[in-house]
Structure formats: C-alpha cells, structure tokens
C-alpha positions in Angstrom: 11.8 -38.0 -10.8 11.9 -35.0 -8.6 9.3 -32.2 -9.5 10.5 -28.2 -9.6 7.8 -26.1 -8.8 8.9 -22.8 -9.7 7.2 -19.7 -8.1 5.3 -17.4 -9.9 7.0 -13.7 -10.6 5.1 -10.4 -11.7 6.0 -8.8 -13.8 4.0 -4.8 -15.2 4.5 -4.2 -18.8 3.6 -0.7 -19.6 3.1 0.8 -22.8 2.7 4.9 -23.4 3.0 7.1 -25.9 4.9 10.4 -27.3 4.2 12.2 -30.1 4.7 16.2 -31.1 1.1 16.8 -30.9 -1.0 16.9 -27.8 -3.2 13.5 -27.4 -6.2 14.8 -26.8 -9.6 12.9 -27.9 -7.6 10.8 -30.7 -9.1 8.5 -33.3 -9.7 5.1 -31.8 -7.6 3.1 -34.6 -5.3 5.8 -34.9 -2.1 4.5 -36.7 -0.1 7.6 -36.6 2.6 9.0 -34.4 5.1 6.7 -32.4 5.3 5.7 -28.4 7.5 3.7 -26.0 7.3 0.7 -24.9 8.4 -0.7 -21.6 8.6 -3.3 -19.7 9.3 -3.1 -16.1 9.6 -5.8 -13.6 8.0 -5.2 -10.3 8.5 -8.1 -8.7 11.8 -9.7 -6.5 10.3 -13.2 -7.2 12.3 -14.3 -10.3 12.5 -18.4 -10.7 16.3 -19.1 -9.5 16.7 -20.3 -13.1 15.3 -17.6 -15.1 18.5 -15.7 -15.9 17.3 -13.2 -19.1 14.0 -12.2 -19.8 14.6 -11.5 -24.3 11.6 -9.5 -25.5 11.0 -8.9 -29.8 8.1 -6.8 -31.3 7.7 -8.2 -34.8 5.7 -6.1 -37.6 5.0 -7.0 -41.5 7.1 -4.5 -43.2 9.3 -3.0 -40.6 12.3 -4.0 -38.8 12.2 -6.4 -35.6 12.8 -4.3 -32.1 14.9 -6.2 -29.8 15.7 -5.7 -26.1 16.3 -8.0 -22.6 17.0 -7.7 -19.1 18.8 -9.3 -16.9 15.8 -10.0 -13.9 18.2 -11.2 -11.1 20.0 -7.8 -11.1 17.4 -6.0 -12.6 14.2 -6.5 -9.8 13.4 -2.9 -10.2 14.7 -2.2 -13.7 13.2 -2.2 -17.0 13.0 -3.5 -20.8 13.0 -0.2 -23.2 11.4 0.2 -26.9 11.7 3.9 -28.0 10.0 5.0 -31.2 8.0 1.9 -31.9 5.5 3.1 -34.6 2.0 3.0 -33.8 0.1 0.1 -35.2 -0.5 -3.9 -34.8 2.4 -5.3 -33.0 3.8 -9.0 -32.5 5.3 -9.4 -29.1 7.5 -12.7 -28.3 8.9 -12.7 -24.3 11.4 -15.0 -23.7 13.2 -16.7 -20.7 16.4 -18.1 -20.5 18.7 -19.7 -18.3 22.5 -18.9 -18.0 22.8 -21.1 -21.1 20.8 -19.9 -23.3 17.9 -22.5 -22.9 14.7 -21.3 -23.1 12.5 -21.7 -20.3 9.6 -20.1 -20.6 8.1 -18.6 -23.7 4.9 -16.2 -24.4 3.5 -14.3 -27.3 0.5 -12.4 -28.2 -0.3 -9.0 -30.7 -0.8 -5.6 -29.3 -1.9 -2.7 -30.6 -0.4 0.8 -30.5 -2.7 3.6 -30.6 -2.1 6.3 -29.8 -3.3 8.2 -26.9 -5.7 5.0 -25.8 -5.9 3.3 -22.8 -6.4 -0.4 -22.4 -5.0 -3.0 -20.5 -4.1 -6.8 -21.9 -2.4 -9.8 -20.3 0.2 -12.2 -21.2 1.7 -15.9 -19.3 4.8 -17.0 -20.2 4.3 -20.9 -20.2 7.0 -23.6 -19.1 8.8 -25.3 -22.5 11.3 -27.4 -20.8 11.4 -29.9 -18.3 13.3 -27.8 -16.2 9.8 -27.0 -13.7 6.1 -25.7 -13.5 4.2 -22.5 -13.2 4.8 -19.8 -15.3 5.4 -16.1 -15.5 2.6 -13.6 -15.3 2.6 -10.2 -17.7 0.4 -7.5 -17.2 0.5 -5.5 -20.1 -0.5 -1.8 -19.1 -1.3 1.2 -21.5 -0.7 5.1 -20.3 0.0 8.2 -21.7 3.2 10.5 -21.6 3.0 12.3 -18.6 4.2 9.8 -16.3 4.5 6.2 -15.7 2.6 4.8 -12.8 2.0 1.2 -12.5 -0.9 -0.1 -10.3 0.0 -2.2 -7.5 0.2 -5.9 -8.8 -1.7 -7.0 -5.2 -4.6 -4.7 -5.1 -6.5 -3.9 -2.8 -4.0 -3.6 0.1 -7.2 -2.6 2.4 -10.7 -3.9 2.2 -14.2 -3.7 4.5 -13.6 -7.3 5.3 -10.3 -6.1 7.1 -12.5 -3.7 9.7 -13.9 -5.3 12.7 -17.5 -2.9 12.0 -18.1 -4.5 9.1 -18.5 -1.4 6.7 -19.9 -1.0 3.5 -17.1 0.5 2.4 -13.7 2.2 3.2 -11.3 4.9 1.5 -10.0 8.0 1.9 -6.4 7.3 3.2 -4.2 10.0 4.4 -0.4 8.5 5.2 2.3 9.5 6.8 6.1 7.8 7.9 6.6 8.2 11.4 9.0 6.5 14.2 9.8 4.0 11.2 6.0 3.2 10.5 3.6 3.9 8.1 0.4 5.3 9.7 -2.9 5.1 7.7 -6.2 7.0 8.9 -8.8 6.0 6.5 -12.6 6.7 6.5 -15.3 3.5 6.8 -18.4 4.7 5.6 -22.3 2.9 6.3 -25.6 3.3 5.2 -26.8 6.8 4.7 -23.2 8.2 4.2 -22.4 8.5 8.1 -18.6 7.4 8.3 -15.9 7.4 11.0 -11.9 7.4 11.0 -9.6 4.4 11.5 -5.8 3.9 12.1 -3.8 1.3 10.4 -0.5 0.9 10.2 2.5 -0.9 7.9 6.3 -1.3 8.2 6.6 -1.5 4.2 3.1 0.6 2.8 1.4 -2.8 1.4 0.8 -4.7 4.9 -1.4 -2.8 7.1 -3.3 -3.7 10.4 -5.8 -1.9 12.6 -4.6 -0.6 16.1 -7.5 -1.1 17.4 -11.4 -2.7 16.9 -12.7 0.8 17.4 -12.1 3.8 15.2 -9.9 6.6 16.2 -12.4 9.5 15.5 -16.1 10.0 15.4 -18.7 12.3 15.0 -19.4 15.0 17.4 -21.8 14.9 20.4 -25.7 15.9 19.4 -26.0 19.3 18.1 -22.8 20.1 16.8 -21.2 21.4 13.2 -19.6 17.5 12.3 -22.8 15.2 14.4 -22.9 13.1 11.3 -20.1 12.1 9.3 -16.6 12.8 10.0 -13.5 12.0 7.0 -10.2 12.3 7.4 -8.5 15.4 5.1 -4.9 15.8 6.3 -2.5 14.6 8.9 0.9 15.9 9.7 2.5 16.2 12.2 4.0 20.0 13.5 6.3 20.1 17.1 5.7 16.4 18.3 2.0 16.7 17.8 -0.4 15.0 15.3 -2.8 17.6 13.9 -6.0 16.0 11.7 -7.7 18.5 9.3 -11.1 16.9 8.5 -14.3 16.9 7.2 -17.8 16.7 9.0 -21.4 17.6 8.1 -24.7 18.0 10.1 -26.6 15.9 8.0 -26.4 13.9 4.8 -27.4 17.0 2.8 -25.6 19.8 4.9 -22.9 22.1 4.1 -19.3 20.5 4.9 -16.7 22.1 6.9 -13.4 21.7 7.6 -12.4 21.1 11.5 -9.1 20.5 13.9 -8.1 17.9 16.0 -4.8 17.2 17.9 -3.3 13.9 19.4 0.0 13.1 20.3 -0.3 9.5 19.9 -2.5 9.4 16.2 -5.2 7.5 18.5 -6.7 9.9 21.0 -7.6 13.3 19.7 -9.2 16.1 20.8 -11.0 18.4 18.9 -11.8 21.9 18.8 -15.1 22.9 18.8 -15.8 25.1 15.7 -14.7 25.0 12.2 -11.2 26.5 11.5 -13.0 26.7 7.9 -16.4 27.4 7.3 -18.8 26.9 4.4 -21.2 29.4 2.9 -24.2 29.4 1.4 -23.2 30.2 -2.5 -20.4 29.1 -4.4 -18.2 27.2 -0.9 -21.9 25.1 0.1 -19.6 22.2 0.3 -16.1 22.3 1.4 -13.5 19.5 2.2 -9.7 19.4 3.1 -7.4 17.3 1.0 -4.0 18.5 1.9 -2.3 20.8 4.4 1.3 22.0 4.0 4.0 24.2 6.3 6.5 25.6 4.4 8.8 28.1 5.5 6.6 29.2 8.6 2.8 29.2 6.8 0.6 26.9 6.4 -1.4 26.0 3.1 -4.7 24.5 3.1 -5.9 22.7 -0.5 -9.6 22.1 -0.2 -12.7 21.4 -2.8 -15.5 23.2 -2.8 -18.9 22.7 -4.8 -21.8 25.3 -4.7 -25.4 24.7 -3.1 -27.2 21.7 -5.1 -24.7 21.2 -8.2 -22.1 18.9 -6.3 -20.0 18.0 -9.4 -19.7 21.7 -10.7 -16.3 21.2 -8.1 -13.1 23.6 -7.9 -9.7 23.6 -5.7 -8.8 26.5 -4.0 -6.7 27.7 -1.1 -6.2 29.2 2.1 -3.1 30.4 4.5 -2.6 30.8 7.9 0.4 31.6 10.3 -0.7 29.0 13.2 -3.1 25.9 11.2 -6.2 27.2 13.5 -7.3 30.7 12.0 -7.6 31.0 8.1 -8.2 32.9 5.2 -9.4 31.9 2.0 -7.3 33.0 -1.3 -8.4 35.7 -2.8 -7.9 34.4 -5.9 -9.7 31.3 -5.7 -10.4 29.0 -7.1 -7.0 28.5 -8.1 -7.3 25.6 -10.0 -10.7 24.1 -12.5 -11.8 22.2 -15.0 -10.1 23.0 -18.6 -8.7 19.9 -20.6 -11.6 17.5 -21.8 -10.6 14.4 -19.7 -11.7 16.8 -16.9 -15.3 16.3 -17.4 -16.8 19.7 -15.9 -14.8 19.7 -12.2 -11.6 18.7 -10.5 -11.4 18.1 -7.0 -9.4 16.0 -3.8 -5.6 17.3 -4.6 -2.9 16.4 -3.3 -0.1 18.1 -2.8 3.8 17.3 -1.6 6.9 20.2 -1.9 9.8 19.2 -3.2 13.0 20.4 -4.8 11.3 23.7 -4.0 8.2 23.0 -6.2 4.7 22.0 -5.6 4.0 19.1 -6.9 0.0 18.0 -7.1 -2.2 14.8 -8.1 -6.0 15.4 -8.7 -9.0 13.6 -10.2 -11.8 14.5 -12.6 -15.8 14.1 -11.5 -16.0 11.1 -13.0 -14.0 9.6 -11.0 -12.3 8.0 -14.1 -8.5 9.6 -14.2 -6.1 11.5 -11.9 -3.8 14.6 -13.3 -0.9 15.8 -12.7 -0.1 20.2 -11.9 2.9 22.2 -10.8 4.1 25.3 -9.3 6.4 27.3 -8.2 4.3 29.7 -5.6 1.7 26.9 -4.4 -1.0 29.6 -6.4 -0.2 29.5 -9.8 -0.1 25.9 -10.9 1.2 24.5 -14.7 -1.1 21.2 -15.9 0.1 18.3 -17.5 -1.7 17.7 -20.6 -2.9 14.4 -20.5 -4.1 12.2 -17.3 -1.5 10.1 -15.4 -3.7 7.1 -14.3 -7.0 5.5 -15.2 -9.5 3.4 -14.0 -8.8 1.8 -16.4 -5.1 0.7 -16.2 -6.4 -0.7 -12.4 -5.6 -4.3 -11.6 -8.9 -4.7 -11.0 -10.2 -3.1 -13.5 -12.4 -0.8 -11.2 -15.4 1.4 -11.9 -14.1 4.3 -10.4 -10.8 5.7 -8.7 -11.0 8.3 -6.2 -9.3 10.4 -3.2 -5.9 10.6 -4.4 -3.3 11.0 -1.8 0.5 11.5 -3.0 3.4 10.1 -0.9 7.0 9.6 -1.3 8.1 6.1 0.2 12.3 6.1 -0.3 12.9 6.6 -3.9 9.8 5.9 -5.7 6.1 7.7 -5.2 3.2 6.1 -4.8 -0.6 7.1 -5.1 -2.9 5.3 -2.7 -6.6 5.5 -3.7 -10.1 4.5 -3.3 -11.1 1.8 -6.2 -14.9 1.5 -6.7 -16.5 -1.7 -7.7 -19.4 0.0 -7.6 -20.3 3.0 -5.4 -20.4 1.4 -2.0 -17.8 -1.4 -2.7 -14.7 0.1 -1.6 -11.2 -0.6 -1.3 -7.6 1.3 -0.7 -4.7 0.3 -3.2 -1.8 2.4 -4.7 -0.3 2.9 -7.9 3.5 3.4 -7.9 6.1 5.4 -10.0 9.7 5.8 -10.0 9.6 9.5 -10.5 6.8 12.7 -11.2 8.5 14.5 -14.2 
C-alpha cells in the first residue's frame, strides 16, 4: 500500500497574562489572577488533510475551555482562551479531517503563572492510517504588553553565511527599498575590531551577501573610527543612502557617531569627522541606534555610558535641520533605567513614527528582555510596564538578545536581533507581531 508522507506544519502557541495589578517580580507558583491563552498558527504548511485543529484545557474542579480553528483558512489566524485562571492546566490539541476523524492528537499539562516566562513543547502524533509525521507546537509564554512570537527558523543569518569567516555577526539595520530588503549588519573578530556587510532578501527571512567583501571599514591610520566601525542607522533622504555609525580608536576608546553617503548601499563615502562627538564624563561612549526625519528635522536616538562604568547606559537625543550638524537635547537623557526588569541601564532603541506617534523597542544591560515606550513629541516617552520579549521565549533558547531594530514588513512588525549563544557566538533572527499596542 501506498505511503502518505505528510509534511510537517509549525505551529507558535503563546500563552500571556492580564491581570489588574502590575506583574512585577511575582511569586514563582503564583496561582492567582487570570491570563490568555492563544494559539496562533504561523505556518502556511497545513497537511492537505488536516481540516480543524480542536484545542480543550481540562482542570479538576473547573469547567473545560473549548476553542478550534479552521488552519486552511486560518494560516495567519489564531485559537483564543480568555480568562483562563491561573494554575495547572490539561491541554488536548486535536486534528481533524473534513469528517470529523481524528488525525493527529497531542496532550501535555501546563502551567499558568502569572507573570513567568517559560517556554514548553508539544507534537501532535499521527492516530490513523491516513499518513506520517506529525505536527510541531511550540508553546511560548509572554506577558501583556504585546505578543511577539520568535521566528520558528531562527537564525535567519549566521557567521558560517560570511565568506571572512567571523566570530560573530549582529547588529542589523533594514530597510525596503526598490522591492528589496536590504540588511547592513556588523561581523565582528578577535579583539572587537568589526566591519559592515550588505545582505539582501525579497521576503525578510532569505538573505544573501552582495558581495565577498564588506561594504564599510575602518578608517585609514590615524583617524577617529581606525578600529571598529558598526552600523547605527540607514535611511535613505532625496535618492541617497545616508549610514550613521559607530567607530572607535581603539578597543578601549571613546565611541562616536560618524556619516557616510552612497547612492548604491555598497560604495560609501565618508566624512571625515564625527557629526557627534564623545566627551570625557557622562557621553565617554556614544553609539547611534536610530535616525528619524519628520516633518523637516532629523532625530538622532543614541546610548551613551560614562568613562569606565559601561553598563551604567542611558538613551538620549539630538536634532538637526540637515543630518550633518547636531545638537544634543538639553534634556537628556531622555529615557533610563526605572522598572526592575531593567537591571541598572537601557540602551540600543529603536524607533519607527507612526500614526503620528513614536513608537520605541529597547533592551536592558543584561541583555535578557526588550521593552516597549511611546510618545507623542519623540522627548517625552510613556513605558510599558512589563518586557515584550525574552531570551527566554527564543527558539533557541539563547543566552542573550541584543541590538533591537524595529521594522514594519506589510501588516505585521518584526524585531530582528542579535541572539548570543555565548558572547562571541552570534546570530541575526526576528521575532514577529501582528501589532504594537
């Protein structure tokens, strides 16, 4: 007899909570409050014959919570569980064909706690005749803010993808342009000296180098940026590419923040001084992370840490009429440390407008958890209470996340960052969302 293989579909089941209080530093078996439960299929890749995915959380005591999906239709849509009381949970997935027969069946406990984040997987295995494989859960755990699901395919970029053999690479900044995604990203060696390569994608996930050598390097002996040069932000203003980046002297220098222009995204020239300059107190270490023009000013968001305490890092801002001279806020910093996932700095944001509001992603020192801050002026920003992703809720379960950088591809958002096996071990993936409220 004929044998069906039937291929494998992905599916990202997310679980986060809401409850009246702020979840801040909860008790770890906390069985108090309510959350949400959800199930979302990220995946086009539905066996033909799977026609109804049934879902049932069972509980001693309390009602049964059912809900299903239709996956053919519903390749971007969603199982939903609203006020499911915090606690030990019995979940039962089911799939069906247009009949009724089951196909494929998993179960396993989870556990609701509120405010926690842990991640726990689930296959659905083959009960009839009807083929092999089976369906692949990742079960997810966030927090109310948002919902952002990591990329099922992480990494989307690795060392072993660049030709000079790297120990590590990171840092994207992206933009859409002439129908293509464009990538610079930073590949760092020993002793921290790095240099800046383009990739580019037609869908965000894809991505090949233009060329075997990078796009930007250091500057010639003697200058600010004869180092290490990292990419900070690229846009691109009256048909030309303009790259704000970072460079040092020396592996314990000050940073500063320089200009180069292209109109191709491969050749650029640079200019020849810092169109933002360190200092020697509280700005030892500065670096660009995003770079908006609005209404006919630019904003620069950059990091700064003061001489010999690195993490002690704060976000501030400058303005300028033309992208080459700048001045520093007046106010700054305008944004630090003051919820206690923040650890004792915040740094790398990044920042898109829209629907005339400023929307930023941001990560702690620890390199543990990205947040989430608005505003209406691009000065005076509102925070979201509780972090939006973790380290923790990776694919890959990765020591560390890092570099944000905030896009909007069509109708979702994504977040491509730098995952850390360890501190030289990196990679570029993305978490994705369907919206930022």
């Amino acid at each position: 007899m004929k044998i069906i293989v039937t291929s494998l579909v992905i599916l990202s089941l997310a679980v986060y909570f809401g409850c009246s209080n702020n979840l801040v530093s909860p008790p770890l078996q906390s069985t108090e409050g309510s959350g949400q439960v959800i199930l979302k299929i990220s995946g086009g890749n539905t066996p033909s014959n799977v026609k109804q995915l049934l879902a049932v959380l069972t509980r001693s005591g309390l009602d049964s919570l059912v809900s299903n999906s239709n996956p053919i239709t519903d390749t971007t849509g969603v199982i939903n569980f609203t006020n499911v009381p915090a606690g030990v949970w019995h979940l039962i997935i089911i799939a069906s064909d247009s009949t009724g027969t089951i196909l494929y069946k998993g179960e396993t406990d989870i556990t609701v706690i509120s405010g926690a984040t842990i991640n726990v997987s689930l296959t659905l295995q083959p009960v009839t005749n009807g083929g092999t494989g089976n369906i692949s859960i990742t079960v997810m755990w966030g927090n109310t803010s948002s919902l952002w699901l990591d990329y099922s395919n992480n990494p989307v970029l690795t060392a072993s993808n660049n030709p000079s053999s790297p120990n590590g690479i990171g840092t994207a900044k992206i933009i859409f342009d002439n129908g293509v995604y464009m990538m610079w990203y930073m590949c760092t060696y020993n002793s921290g000296v790095g240099n800046i390569w383009l990739a580019e994608s037609n869908d965000g996930i894809h991505w090949n180098n233009v060329s075997n050598q990078p796009v930007f390097t250091h500057g010639l002996p003697g200058s600010w940026d004869d180092y290490t040069v990292g990419p900070g932000a690229i846009m691109k203003v009256n048909g030309l590419y303009r790259m704000y980046y970072t460079g040092w002297r020396s592996q314990y220098g000050k940073w500063q923040i320089g200009l180069a222009t292209s109109v191709d995204g491969v050749n650029w020239e640079r200019m020849p001084d810092p169109v933002l300059s360190a200092d020697s107190s509280n700005e030892n270490k500065i670096g660009v992370q995003s770079v908006l023009f609005i209404n006919g000013q630019f904003y620069m968001y950059y990091s700064s840490s003061p001489i010999d305490v690195y993490d002690k890092i704060r976000i501030n801002l400058a303005t300028s009429y033309d992208g080459i001279h700048w001045m520093k806020y007046s106010g700054n910093p305008i944004l630090g440390p003051s919820l206690p996932w923040e650890g004792i700095g915040i740094s790398y944001p990044s920042i898109i407008y829209e629907n005339n509001k400023f929307v930023m992603i941001y990560q702690n020192t620890d390199r543990t958890k990205f947040g989430k801050a608005v505003s209406q002026d691009g000065i005076h920003w509102v925070k979201s209470d509780n972090f939006v992703f973790s380290s923790s809720q990776t694919v890959k379960n990765y020591q560390g996340i890092n570099y944000p950088c905030l896009i909007k591809m069509g109708n979702e958002y994504r977040i491509y960052y730098t995952g850390d096996i360890n501190t030289i071990q990196t990679s570029i993936n993305f978490a994705e969302s369907n919206s930022l409220q």
